[in-house]
N, C-alpha and C positions, 0 to 999 in steps of 0.2 A: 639407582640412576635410571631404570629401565623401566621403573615403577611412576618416575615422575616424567619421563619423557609420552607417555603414554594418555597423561591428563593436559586439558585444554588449558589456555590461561582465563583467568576471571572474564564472566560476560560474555566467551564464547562459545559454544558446542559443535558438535559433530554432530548430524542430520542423517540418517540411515535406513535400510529397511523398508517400512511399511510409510511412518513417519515423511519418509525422504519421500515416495511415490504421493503422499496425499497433497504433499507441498507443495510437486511438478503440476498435479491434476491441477490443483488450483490456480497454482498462475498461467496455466491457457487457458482456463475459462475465462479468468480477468483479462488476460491477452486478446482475448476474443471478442471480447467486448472494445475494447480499443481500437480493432480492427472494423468491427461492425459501425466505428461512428467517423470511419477513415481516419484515424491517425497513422502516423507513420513511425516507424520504431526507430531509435537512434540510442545510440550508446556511449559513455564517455569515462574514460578514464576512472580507475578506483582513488587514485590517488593524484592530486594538480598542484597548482601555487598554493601559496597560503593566501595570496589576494585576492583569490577568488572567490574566498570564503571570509573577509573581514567582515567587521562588521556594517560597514555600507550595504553590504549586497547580502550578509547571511543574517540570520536567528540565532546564531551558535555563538558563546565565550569563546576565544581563543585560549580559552586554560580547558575548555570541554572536546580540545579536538587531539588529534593524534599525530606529531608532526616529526619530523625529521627534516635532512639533508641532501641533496646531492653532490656532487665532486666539486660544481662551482660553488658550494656554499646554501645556494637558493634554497629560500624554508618549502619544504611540500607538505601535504595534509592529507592523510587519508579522507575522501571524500564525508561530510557530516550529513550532510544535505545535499539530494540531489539536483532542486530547481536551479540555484545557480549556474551547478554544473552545465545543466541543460542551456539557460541562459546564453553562459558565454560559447555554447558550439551554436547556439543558431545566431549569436552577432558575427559570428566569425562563418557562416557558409551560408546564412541567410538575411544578409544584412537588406540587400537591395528588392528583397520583397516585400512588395506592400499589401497583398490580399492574406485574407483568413490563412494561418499556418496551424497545424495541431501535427505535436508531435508524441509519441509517448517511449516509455522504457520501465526498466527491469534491469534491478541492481542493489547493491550492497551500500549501505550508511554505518559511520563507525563514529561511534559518542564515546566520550571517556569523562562519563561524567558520574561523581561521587553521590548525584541524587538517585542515581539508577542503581546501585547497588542492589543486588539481589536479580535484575533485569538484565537482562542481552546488549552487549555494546556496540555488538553490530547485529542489523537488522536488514530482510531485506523489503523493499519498498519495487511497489510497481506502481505509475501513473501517468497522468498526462498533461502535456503546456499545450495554453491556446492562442497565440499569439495575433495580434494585428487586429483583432476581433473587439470593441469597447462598446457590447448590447448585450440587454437583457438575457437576449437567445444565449448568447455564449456566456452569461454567467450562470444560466440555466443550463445549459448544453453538461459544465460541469458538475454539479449535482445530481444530474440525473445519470449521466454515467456511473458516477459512486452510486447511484441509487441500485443499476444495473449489475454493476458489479457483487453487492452483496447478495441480488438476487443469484445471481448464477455460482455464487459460491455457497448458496444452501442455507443463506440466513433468513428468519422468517419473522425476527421482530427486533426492528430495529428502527431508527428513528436520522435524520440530519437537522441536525440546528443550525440555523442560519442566523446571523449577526449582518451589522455594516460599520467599520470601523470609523465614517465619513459622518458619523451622526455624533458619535463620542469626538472626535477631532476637533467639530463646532464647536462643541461647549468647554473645550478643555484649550481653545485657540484662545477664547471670546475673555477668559478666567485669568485675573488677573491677580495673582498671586507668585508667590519662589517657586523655584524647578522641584522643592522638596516638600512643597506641600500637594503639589500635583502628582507627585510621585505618592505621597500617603492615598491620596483619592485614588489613585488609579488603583492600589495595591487594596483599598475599601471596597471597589466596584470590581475587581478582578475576583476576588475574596467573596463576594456578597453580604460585605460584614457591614448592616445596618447600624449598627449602633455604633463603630465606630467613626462610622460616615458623621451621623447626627453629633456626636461630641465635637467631632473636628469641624463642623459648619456653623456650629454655636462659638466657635472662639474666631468665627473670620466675619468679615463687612464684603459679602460680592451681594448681586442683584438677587430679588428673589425668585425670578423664573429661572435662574441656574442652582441655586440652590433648592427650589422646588424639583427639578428634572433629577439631580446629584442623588435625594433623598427615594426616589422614585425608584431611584435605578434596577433597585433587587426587584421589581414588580415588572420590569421589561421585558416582559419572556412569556411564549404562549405561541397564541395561532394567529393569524390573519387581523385579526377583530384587537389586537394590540397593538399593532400601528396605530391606530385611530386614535386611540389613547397614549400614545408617545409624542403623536403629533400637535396632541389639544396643552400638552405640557410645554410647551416653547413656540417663540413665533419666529426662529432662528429660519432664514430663510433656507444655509447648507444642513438644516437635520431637514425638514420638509423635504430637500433632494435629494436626500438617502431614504427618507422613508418611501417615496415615489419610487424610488431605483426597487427598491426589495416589492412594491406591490407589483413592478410590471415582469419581476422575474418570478413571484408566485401566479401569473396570469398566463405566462409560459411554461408552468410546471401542469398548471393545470389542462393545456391543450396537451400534455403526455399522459397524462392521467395520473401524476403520481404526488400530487399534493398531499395526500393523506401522509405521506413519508416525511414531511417535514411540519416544522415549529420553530419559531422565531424568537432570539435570546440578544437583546442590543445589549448585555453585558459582559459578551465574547470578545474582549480588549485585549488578551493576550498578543506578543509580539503584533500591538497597533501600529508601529512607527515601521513595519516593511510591510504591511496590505497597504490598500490606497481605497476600497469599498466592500463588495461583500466579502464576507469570511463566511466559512460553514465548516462544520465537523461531524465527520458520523462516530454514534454509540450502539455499543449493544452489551449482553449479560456476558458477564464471566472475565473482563480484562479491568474495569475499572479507570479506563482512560479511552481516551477516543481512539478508532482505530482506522481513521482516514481522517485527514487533511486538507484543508483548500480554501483559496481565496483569489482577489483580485489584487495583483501586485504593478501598477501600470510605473511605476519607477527604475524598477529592476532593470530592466534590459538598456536603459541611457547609460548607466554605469560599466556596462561594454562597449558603447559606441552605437548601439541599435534604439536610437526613442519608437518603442513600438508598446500599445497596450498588452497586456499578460495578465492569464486567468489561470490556473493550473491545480490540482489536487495528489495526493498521494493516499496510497494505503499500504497500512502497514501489514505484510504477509503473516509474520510470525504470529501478530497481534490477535490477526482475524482467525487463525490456525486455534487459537488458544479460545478462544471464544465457538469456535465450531466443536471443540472437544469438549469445552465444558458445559455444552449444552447438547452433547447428546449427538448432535448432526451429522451422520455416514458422508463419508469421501466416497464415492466410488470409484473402485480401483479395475474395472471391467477392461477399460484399456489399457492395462498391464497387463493381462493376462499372458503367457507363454509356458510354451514347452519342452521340457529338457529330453534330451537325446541321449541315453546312455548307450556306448556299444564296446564289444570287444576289442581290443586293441588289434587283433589279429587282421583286421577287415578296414582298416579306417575309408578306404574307398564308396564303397558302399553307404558307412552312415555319410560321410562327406554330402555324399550325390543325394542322399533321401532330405536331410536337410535342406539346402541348394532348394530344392523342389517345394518340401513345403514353404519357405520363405519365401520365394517367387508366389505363393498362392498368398501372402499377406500374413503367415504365421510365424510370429516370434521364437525363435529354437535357437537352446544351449544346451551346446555338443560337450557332451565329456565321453573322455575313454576311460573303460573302467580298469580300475585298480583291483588286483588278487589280493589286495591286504584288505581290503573293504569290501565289508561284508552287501549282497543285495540288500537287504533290510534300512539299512545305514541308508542306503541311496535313497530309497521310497522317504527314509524319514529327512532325508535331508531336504529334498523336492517339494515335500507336504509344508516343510518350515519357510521355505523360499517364497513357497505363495504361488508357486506352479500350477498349471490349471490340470496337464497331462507331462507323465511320463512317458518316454516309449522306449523303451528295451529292445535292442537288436542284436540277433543273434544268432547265427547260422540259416540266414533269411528270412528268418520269423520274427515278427515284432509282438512286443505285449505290451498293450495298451492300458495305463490307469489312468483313468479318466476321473479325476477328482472332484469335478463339478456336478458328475452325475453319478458318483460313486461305484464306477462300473470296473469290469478289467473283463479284456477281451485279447485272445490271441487269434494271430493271420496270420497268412503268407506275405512277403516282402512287398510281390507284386499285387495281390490282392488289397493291399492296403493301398499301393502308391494309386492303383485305381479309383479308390473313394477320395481321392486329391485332386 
């Protein structure tokens, strides 16, 4: 019993140690970033209605989420997705604003879903909504953030691909066929699977500049110089105003300087029917799925009562965590460093007060009294293990100092030391 209470349930782990501090490191650097582009941090509930999360407003099956009861009955969910979330706190505290709003957060997502087997059911996710905002700038604004963020969390080749859901909508508005042969195409063009495209376009009668674009579609993907070439395939006038939408947001990437960072993929159709125009996703080595998110969702927030444009992205922590390990890339844990205070039990005054002191100077210290059952050596190895930068041993006034960073050990008097403080 004691052996299974011990283990996590599926999909979940314990976060610890060295592990646990690289995790912290990084989510304030990405916090930092957030703050540096003025967002404001808000937080919302782990667990809400289940309405909040149907599928009018989520991306998530309701057989993928995690739900329960409370006393009156009402189904809740542990939170799937955080944008909604986010959604319904700013209809409900920021309804009657109508200037540029950006908010961002840091928090827990929980999927129970049978495709992720073997993956984390709960993940945590840190990002930002843009709301009230419907221009290039702030479809830019988000991109470059995630651009920002990878930079500061130590990634050094990575890539965002940008889509427009607004281009695929046209042609797929315009097609006049069943709900389930659009759903084959979509799942052809999601898939990049040419040849099934081409079999299934040979057995239908549509125009042939949609069927010319349909066949194209694996070939929509590249840089700058592929617009041109998406746009000479149809004379649709709403793909023309998605393809303009995405030149004037690479024309804005480019006064940041980070154009190099991205490439353009108009077969990014996944979850089409909740974006309303750009989508983009960042990649990099070692997870094998994207590991940040984002697009334009300008319908979202009417379905709480707020008709306000929304642009927002996430990234996935653990995701990026997993990709920084497997590529070799140091955390620096410089600001964790701290120092354990051993002393005799006989005097606790003394270390109390020396502690006190060095804390007040900005140094991190953890007081133990020592124990006669445990031996000195045990301490040192236990301190070494901890990741402690210095011990300091106190003991009839005198301190000994091991200084683990610079491999030293030094003894002083009490006072003599509280001096170099």
């Amino acid at each position: 019993m004691i052996e299974k209470l011990l283990h996590t349930p599926e999909g979940v782990r314990d976060i610890y140690d060295t592990d646990c501090k690289k995790k912290d490191c990084i989510q304030k650097r990405l916090s930092r970033i957030m703050e540096l582009f003025g967002y404001q941090n808000i937080e919302t509930p782990a667990f809400e209605y289940f309405d909040v999360f149907n599928t009018d407003t989520g991306t998530v099956a309701s057989t993928e989420m995690y739900k329960f009861f409370d006393r009156e009955n009402n189904t809740l969910v542990l939170r799937p997705d955080m944008t909604p979330s986010i959604a319904r706190s700013a209809a409900k505290y920021y309804s009657d604003c109508a200037l540029p709003l950006r908010l961002s957060y840091l928090g827990n997502t929980y999927l129970n879903s049978a495709r992720f087997q073997g993956k984390l059911k709960e993940k945590t996710e840190i990002g930002a909504e843009h709301y009230n905002e419907d221009t290039p700038e702030a479809d830019a604004e988000g991109i470059v953030m995630m651009i920002e963020c990878f930079i500061a969390a130590g990634l050094k080749d990575f890539r965002i691909d940008i889509g427009q859901v607004d281009f695929y909508k046209a042609i797929m508005d315009d097609l006049e066929v069943s709900p389930d042969i659009k759903e084959k195409i979509h799942g052809y063009v999601m898939n990049k699977n040419a040849l099934g495209m081409e079999n299934l376009l040979e057995e239908l009668t549509i125009p042939e500049e949609t069927s010319r674009v349909l066949l194209a579609y694996n070939d929509l993907f590249g840089g700058i110089a592929m617009l041109d070439e998406a746009e000479r395939l149809t004379s649709d006038s709403r793909c023309h105003q998605a393809l303009d939408r995405l030149r004037d947001v690479y024309r804005v990437l480019e006064l940041y300087g980070y154009e190099s960072y991205v490439s353009f993929d108009l077969g990014m159709v996944n979850h089409f029917d909740s974006y309303t125009g750009i989508i983009f996703r960042g990649y990099t080595f070692g997870t094998g799925d994207a590991i940040g998110k984002g697009g334009r969702y300008d319908n979202l927030l009417a379905k709480f009562g707020m008709d306000a444009p929304a642009i927002g992205f996430t990234i996935l922590v653990d995701d990026l965590m997993m990709a920084l390990s497997r590529q070799n890339i140091p955390v620096s844990l410089k600001s964790y460093a701290f120092t354990v205070l051993v002393y005799e039990q006989t005097d606790p005054a003394e270390a109390i007060s020396l502690a006190m002191e060095l804390r007040n100077a900005g140094i991190k210290v953890q007081l133990i009294a020592r124990s006669t059952k445990i031996q000195e050596e045990e301490y040192r190895e236990y301190v070494r293990n901890q990741g402690a930068q210095m011990l300091i041993w106190l003991a009839d006034r005198k301190v000994t100092i091991h200084d683990y960073q610079n491999g030293t050990v030094r003894i002083k008097e009490l006072e003599e030391f509280r001096r170099e403080f």
